[in-house]
C-alpha atoms as a printed R data frame, in Angstrom:
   type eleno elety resid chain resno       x      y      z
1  ATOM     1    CA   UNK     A     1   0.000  0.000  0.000
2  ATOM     2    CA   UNK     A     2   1.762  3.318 -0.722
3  ATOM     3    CA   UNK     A     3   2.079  5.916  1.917
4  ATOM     4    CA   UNK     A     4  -0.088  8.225  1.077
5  ATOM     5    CA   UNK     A     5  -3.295  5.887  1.187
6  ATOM     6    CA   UNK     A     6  -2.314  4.992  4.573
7  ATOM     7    CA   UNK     A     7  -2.149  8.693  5.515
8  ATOM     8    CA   UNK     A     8  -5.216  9.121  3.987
9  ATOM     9    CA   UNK     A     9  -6.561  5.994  5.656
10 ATOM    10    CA   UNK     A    10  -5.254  6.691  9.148
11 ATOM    11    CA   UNK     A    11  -6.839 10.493  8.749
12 ATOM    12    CA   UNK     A    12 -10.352  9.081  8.021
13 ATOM    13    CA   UNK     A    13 -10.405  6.675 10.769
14 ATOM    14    CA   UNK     A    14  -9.354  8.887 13.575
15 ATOM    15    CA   UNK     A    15 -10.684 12.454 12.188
16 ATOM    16    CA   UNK     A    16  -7.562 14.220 11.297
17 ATOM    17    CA   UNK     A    17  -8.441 16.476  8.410
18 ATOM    18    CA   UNK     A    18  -5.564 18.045  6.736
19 ATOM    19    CA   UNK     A    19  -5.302 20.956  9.297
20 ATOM    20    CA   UNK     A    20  -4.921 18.821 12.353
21 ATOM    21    CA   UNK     A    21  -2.975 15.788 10.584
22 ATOM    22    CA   UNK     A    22  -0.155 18.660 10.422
23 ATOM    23    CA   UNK     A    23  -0.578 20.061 13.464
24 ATOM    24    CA   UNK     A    24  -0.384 16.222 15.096
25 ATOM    25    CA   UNK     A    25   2.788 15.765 12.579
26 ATOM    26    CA   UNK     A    26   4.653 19.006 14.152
27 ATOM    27    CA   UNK     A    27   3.790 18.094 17.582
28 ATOM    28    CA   UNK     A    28   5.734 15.084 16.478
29 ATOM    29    CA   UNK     A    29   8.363 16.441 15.004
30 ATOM    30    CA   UNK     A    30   8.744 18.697 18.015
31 ATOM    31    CA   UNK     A    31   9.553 15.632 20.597
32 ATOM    32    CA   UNK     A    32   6.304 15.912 22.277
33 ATOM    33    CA   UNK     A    33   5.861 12.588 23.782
34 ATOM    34    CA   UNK     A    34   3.879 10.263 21.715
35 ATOM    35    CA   UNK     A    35   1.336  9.008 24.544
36 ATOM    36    CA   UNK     A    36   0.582 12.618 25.321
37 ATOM    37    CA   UNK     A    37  -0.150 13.609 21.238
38 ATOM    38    CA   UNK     A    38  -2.317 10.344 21.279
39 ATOM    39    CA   UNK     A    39  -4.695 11.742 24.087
40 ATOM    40    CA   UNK     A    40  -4.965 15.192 22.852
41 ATOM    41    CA   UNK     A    41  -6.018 13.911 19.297
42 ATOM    42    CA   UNK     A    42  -7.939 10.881 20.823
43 ATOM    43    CA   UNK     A    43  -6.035  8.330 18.179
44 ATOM    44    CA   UNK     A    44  -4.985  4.657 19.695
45 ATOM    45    CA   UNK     A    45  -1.160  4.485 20.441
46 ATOM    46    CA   UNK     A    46  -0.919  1.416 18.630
47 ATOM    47    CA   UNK     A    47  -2.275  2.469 15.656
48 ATOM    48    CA   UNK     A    48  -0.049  5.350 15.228
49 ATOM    49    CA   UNK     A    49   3.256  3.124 15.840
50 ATOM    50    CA   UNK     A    50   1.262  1.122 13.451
51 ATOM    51    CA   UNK     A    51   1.436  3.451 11.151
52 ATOM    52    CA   UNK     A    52   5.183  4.977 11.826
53 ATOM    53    CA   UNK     A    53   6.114  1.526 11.378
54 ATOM    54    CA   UNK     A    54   4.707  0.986  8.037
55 ATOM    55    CA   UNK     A    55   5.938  4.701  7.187
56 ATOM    56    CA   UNK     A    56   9.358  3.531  7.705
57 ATOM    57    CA   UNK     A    57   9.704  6.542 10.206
58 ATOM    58    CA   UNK     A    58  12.031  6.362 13.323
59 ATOM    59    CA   UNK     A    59  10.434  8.593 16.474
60 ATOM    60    CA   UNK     A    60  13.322  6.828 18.904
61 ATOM    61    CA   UNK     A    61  14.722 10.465 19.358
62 ATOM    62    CA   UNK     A    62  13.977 13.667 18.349
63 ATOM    63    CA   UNK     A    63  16.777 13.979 15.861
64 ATOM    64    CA   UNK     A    64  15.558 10.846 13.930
65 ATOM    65    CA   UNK     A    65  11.557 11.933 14.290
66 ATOM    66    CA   UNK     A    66  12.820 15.255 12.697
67 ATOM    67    CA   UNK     A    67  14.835 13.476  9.979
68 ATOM    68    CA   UNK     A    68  11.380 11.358  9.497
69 ATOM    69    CA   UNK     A    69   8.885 14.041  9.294
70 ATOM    70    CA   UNK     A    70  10.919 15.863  6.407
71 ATOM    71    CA   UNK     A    71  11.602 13.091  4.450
72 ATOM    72    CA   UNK     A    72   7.815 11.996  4.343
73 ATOM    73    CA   UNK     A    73   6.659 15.814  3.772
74 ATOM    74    CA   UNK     A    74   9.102 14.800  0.920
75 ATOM    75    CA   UNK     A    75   7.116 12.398 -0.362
């Protein structure tokens, strides 16, 4: 499946319209811890390592979730 279907996918299922699917991606990006992002957008944990995972994104530090985001804003 390519990326951006799971994107889309992941935004439909958990009611991230384009304004907040960036906002969740910066808070990302910005080292905010994952468990915390999770509650404030109400979107399962597992499903969004779930979908890091298939994304082929690393979030282990906030150097590599940096490196991550760009390269799939890339894309």
């Amino acid at each position: 499946m390519r990326k951006s279907n799971l994107i889309v996918e992941f935004q439909k299922k958990f009611d991230l319209p384009d304004i907040k699917w960036k906002k969740f991606l910066s808070e990302v990006e910005s080292g905010v811890p994952l468990k915390d992002i999770c509650e404030t957008y109400n979107v399962k944990y597992d499903a969004v390592r779930y979908l890091f995972y298939n994304l082929n994104m690393d979030i282990s530090s906030k150097a590599k979730r940096k490196q991550s985001i760009l390269e799939l804003h890339k894309e």
